[in-house]
C-alpha positions as CSV (number, residue, x, y, z in Angstrom):
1,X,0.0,0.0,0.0
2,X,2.3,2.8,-1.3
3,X,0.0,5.3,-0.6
4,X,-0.8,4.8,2.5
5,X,0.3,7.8,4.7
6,X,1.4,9.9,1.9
7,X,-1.6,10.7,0.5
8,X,-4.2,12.0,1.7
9,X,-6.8,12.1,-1.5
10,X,-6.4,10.6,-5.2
11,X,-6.0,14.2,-6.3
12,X,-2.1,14.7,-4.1
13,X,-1.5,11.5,-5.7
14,X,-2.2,12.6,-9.3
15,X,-0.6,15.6,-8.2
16,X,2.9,13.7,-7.3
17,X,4.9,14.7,-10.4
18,X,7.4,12.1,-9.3
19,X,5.3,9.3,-9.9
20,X,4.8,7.6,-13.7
21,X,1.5,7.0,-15.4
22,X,1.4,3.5,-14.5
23,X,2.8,3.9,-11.1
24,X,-0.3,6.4,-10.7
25,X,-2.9,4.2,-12.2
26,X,-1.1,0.6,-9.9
27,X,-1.4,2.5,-6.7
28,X,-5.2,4.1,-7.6
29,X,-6.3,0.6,-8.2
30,X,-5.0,-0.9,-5.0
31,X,-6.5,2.2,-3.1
32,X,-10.0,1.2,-4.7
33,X,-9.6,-2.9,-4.0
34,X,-8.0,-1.6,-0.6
35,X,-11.7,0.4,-0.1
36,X,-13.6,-1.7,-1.7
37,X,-12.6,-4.2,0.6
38,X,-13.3,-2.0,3.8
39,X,-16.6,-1.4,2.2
40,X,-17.4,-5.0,2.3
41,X,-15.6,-6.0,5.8
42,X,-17.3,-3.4,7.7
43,X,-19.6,-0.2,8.3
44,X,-18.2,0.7,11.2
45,X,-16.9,4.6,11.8
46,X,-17.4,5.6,8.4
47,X,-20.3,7.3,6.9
48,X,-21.6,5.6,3.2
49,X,-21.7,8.9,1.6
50,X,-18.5,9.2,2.5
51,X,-17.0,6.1,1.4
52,X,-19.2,6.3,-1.6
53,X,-17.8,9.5,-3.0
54,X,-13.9,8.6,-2.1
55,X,-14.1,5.4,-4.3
56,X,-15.8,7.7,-7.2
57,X,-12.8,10.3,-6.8
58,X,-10.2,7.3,-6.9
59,X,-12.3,6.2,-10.4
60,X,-12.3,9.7,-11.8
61,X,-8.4,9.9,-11.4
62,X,-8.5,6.2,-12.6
63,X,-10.5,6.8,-15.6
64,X,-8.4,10.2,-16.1
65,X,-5.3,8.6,-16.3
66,X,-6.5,5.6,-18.8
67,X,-7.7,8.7,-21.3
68,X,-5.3,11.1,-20.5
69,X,-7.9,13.5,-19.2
70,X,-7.6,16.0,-16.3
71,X,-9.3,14.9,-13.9
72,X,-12.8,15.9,-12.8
């Protein structure tokens, strides 16, 4: 989990110029299974909505990267 503690939202990740495409796009799609997975284990402490809208963001800079698109 390369992410974990050093960013805080997909956006500082796509933001991290020293990262590659496909560095990006490996560590977006391990935060979303990473999520996902939280999603399924457990609804404890975190609101839906919440959790809901995080996983859209990580697909935005996903889908972003994969069309080399800003992001929304």
């Amino acid at each position: 989990m390369a992410y974990t503690g050093k960013y805080r939202t997909p956006s500082e990740l796509m933001s991290d110029e020293s990262l590659s495409r496909d560095e990006k796009v490996e560590m977006l799609e391990q935060w979303r299974e990473d999520k996902e997975a939280l999603m399924r284990a457990s609804d404890e402490g975190m609101d839906g909505d919440f959790r809901s809208d995080f996983l859209s963001k990580i697909e935005n800079a996903l889908i972003s990267l994969k069309e080399g698109t800003p992001p929304s």
